[in-house]
N, CA, C and O atoms as CSV, one atom per row, in Angstrom:
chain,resi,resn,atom,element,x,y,z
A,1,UNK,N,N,7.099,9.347,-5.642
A,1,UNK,CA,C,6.504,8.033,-5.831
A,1,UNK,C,C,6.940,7.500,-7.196
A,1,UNK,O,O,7.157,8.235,-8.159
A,2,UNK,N,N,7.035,6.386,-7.208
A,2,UNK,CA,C,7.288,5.993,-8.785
A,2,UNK,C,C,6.261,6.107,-9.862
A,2,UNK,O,O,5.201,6.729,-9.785
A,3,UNK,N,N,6.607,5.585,-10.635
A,3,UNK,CA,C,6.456,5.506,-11.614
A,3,UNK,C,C,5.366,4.715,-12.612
A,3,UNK,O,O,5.094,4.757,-13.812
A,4,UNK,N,N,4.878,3.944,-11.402
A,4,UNK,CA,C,3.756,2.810,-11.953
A,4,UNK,C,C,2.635,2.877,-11.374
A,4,UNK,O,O,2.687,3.192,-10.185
A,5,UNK,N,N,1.133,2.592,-12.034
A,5,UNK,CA,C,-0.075,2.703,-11.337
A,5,UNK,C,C,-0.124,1.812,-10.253
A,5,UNK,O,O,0.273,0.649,-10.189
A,6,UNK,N,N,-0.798,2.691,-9.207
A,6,UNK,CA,C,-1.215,1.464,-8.059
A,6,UNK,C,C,-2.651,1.374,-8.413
A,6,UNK,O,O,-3.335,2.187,-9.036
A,7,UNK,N,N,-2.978,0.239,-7.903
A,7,UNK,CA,C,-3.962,-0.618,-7.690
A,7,UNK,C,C,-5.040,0.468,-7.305
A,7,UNK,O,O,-4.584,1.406,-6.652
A,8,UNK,N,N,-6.429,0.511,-7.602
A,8,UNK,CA,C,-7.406,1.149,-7.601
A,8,UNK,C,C,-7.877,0.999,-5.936
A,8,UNK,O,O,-7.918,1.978,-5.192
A,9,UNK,N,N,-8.129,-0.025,-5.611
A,9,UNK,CA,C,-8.443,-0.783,-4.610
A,9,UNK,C,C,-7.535,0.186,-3.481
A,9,UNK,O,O,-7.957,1.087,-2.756
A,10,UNK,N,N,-5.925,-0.436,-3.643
A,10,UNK,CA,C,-5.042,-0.058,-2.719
A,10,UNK,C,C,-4.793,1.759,-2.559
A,10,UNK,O,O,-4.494,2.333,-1.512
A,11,UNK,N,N,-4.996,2.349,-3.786
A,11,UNK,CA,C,-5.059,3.536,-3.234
A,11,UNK,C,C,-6.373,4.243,-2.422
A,11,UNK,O,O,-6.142,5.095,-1.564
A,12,UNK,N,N,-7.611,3.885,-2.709
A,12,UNK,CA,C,-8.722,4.125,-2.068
A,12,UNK,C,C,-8.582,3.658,-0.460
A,12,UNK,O,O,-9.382,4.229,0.281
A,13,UNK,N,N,-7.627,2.649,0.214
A,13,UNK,CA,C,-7.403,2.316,1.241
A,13,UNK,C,C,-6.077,3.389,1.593
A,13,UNK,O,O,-6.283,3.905,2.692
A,14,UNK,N,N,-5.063,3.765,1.110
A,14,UNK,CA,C,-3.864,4.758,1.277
A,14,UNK,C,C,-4.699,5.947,1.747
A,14,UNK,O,O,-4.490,6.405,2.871
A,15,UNK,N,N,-5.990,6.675,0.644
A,15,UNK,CA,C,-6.431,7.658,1.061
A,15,UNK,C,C,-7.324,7.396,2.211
A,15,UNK,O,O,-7.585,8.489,2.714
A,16,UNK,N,N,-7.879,6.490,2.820
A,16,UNK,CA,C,-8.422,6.380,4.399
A,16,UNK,C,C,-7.442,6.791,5.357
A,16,UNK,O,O,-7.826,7.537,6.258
A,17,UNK,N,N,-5.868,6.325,5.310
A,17,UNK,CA,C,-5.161,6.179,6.012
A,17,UNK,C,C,-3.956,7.422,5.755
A,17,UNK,O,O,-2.808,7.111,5.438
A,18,UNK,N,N,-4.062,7.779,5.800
A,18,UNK,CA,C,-2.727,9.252,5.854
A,18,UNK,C,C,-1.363,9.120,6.245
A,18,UNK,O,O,-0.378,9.374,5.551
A,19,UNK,N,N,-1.397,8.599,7.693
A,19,UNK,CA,C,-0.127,8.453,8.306
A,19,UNK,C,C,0.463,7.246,7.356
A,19,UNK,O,O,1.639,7.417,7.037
A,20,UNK,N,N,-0.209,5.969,6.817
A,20,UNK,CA,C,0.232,5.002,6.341
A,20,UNK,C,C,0.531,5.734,4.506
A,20,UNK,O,O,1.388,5.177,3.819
A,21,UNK,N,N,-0.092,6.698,4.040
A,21,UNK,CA,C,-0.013,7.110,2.922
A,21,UNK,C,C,1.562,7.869,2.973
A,21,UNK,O,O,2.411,7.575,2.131
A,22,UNK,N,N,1.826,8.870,4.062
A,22,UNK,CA,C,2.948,9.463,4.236
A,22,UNK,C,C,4.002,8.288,3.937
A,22,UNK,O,O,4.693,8.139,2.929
A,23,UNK,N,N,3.921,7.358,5.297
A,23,UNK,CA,C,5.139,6.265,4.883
A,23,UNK,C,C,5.290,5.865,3.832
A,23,UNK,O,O,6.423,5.975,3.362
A,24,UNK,N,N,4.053,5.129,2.882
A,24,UNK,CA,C,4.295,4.737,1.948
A,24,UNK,C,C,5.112,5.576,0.974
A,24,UNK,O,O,5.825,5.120,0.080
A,25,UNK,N,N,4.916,6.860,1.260
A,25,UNK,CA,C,5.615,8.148,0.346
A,25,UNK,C,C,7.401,8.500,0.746
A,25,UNK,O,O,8.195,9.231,0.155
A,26,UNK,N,N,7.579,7.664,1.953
A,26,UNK,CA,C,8.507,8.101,2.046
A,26,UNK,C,C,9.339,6.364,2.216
A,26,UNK,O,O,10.074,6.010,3.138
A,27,UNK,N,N,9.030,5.773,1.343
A,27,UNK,CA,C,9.439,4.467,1.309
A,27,UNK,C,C,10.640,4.661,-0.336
A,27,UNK,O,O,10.529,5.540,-1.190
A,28,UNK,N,N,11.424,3.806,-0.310
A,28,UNK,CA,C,12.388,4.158,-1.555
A,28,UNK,C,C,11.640,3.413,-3.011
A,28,UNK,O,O,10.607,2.743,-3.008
A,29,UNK,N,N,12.413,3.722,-4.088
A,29,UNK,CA,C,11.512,3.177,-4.843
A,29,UNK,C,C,11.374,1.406,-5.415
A,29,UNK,O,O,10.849,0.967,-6.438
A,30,UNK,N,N,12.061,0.701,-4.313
A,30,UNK,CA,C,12.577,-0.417,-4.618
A,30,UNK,C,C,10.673,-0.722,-3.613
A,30,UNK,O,O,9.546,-1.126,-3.903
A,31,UNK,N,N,11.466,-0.169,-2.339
A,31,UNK,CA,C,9.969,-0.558,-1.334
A,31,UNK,C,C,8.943,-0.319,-1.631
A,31,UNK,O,O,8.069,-0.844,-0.941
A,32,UNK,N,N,8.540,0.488,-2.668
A,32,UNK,CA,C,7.312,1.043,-2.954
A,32,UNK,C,C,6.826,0.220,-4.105
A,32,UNK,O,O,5.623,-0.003,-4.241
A,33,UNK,N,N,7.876,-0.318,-5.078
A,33,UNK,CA,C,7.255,-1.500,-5.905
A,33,UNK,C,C,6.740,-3.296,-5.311
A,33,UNK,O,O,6.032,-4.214,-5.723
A,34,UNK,N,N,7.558,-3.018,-4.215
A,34,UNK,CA,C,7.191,-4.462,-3.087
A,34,UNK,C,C,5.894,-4.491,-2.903
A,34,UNK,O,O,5.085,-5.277,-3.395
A,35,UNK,N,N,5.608,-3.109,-1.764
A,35,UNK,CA,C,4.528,-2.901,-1.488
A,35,UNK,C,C,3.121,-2.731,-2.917
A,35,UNK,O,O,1.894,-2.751,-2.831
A,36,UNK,N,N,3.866,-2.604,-3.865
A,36,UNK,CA,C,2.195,-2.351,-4.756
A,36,UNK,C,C,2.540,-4.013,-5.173
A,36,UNK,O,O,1.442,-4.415,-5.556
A,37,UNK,N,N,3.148,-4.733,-5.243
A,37,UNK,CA,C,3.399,-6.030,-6.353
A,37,UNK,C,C,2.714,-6.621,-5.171
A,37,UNK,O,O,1.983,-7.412,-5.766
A,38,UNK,N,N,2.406,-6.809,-3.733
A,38,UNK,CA,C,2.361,-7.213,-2.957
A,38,UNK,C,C,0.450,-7.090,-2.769
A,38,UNK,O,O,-0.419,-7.864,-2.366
A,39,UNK,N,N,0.468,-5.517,-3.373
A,39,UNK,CA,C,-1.185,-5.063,-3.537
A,39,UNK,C,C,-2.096,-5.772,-4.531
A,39,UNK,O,O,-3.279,-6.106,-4.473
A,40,UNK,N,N,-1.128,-5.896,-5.488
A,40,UNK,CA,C,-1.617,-6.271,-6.652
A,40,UNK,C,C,-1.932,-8.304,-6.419
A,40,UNK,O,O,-2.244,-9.024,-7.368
A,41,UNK,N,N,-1.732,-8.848,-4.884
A,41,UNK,CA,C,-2.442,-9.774,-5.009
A,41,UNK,C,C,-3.171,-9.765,-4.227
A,41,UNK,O,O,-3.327,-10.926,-3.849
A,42,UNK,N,N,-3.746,-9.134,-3.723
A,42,UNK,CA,C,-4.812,-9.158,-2.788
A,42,UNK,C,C,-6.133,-9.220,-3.493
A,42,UNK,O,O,-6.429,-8.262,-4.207
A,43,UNK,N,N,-7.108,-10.404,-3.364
A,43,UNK,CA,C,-8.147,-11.002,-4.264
A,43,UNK,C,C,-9.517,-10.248,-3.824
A,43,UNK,O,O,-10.432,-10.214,-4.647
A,44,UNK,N,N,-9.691,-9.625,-2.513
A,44,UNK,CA,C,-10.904,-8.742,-2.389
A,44,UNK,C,C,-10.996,-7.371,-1.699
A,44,UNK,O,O,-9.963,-6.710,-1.590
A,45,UNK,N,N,-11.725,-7.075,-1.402
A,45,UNK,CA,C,-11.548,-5.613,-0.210
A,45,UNK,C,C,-11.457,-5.694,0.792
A,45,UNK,O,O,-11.574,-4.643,1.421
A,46,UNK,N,N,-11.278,-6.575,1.325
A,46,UNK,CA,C,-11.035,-6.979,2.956
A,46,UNK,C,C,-10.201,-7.401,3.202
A,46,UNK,O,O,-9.882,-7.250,4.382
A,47,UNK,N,N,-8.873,-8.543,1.957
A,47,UNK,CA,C,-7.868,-8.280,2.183
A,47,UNK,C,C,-6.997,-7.142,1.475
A,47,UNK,O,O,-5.766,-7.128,1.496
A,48,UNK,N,N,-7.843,-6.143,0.814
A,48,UNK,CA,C,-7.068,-4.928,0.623
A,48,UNK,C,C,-6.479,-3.834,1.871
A,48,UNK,O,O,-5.478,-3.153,2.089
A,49,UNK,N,N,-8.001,-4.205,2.614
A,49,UNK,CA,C,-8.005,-3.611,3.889
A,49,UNK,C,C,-7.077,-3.959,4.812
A,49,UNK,O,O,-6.270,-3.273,5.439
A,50,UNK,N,N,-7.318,-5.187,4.807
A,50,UNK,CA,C,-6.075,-6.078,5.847
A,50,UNK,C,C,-4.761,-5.810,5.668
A,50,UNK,O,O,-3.926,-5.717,6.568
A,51,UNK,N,N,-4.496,-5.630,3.991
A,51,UNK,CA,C,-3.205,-5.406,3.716
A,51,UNK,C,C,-2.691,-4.148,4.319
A,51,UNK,O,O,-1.599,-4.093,4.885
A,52,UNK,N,N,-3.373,-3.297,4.206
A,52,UNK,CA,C,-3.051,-1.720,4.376
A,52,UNK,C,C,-3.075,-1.600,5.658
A,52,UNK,O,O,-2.070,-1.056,6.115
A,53,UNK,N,N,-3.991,-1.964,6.532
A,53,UNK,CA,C,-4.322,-1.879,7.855
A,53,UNK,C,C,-3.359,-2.699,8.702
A,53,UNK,O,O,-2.621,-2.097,9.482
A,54,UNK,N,N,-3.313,-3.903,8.619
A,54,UNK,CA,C,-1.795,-5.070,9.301
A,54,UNK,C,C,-0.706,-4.838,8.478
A,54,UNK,O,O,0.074,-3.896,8.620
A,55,UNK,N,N,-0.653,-5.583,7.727
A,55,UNK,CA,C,0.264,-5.744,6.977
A,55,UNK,C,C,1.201,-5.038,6.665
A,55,UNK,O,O,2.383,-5.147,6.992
A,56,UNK,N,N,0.496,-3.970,5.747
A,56,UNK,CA,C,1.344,-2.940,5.603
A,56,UNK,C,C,2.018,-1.877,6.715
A,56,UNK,O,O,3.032,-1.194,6.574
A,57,UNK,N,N,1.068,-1.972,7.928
A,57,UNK,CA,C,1.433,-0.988,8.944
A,57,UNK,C,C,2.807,-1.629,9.526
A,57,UNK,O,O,3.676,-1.075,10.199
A,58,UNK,N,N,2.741,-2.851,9.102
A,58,UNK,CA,C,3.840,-3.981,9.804
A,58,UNK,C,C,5.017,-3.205,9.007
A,58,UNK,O,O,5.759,-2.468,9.656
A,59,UNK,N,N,5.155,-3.320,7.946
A,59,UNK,CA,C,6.157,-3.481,7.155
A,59,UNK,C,C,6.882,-1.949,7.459
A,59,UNK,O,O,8.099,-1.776,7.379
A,60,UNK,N,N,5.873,-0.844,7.832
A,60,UNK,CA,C,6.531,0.835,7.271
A,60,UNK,C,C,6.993,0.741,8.651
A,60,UNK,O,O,8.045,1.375,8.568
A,61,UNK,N,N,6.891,0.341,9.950
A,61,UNK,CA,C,6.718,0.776,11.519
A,61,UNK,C,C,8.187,1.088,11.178
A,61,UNK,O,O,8.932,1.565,12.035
């Protein structure tokens, strides 16, 4: 994983989700700064959720 903190929020949603935590782990490190710069606007917990849950599931499939 790189090198930079993720989002408090977004990792508490990574650790619900496993299979989506794996991908994210096996994403390069270009994708893995998308995905947190991408975390880092999400304004509450429901679209943290959303992110991780749609969104993000969209992006790793």
């Amino acid at each position: 994983m790189i090198e930079e903190e993720l989002p408090i929020g977004f990792s508490m949603e990574l650790a619900k989700h496993l299979e989506i935590l794996n991908k994210f782990s096996s994403l390069s490190d270009i994708e893995q700064k998308t995905v947190i710069e991408n975390a880092r606007s999400m304004k509450t917990k429901e679209d943290m959720q959303n992110y991780v849950e749609s969104g993000f599931k969209a992006v790793v499939k």
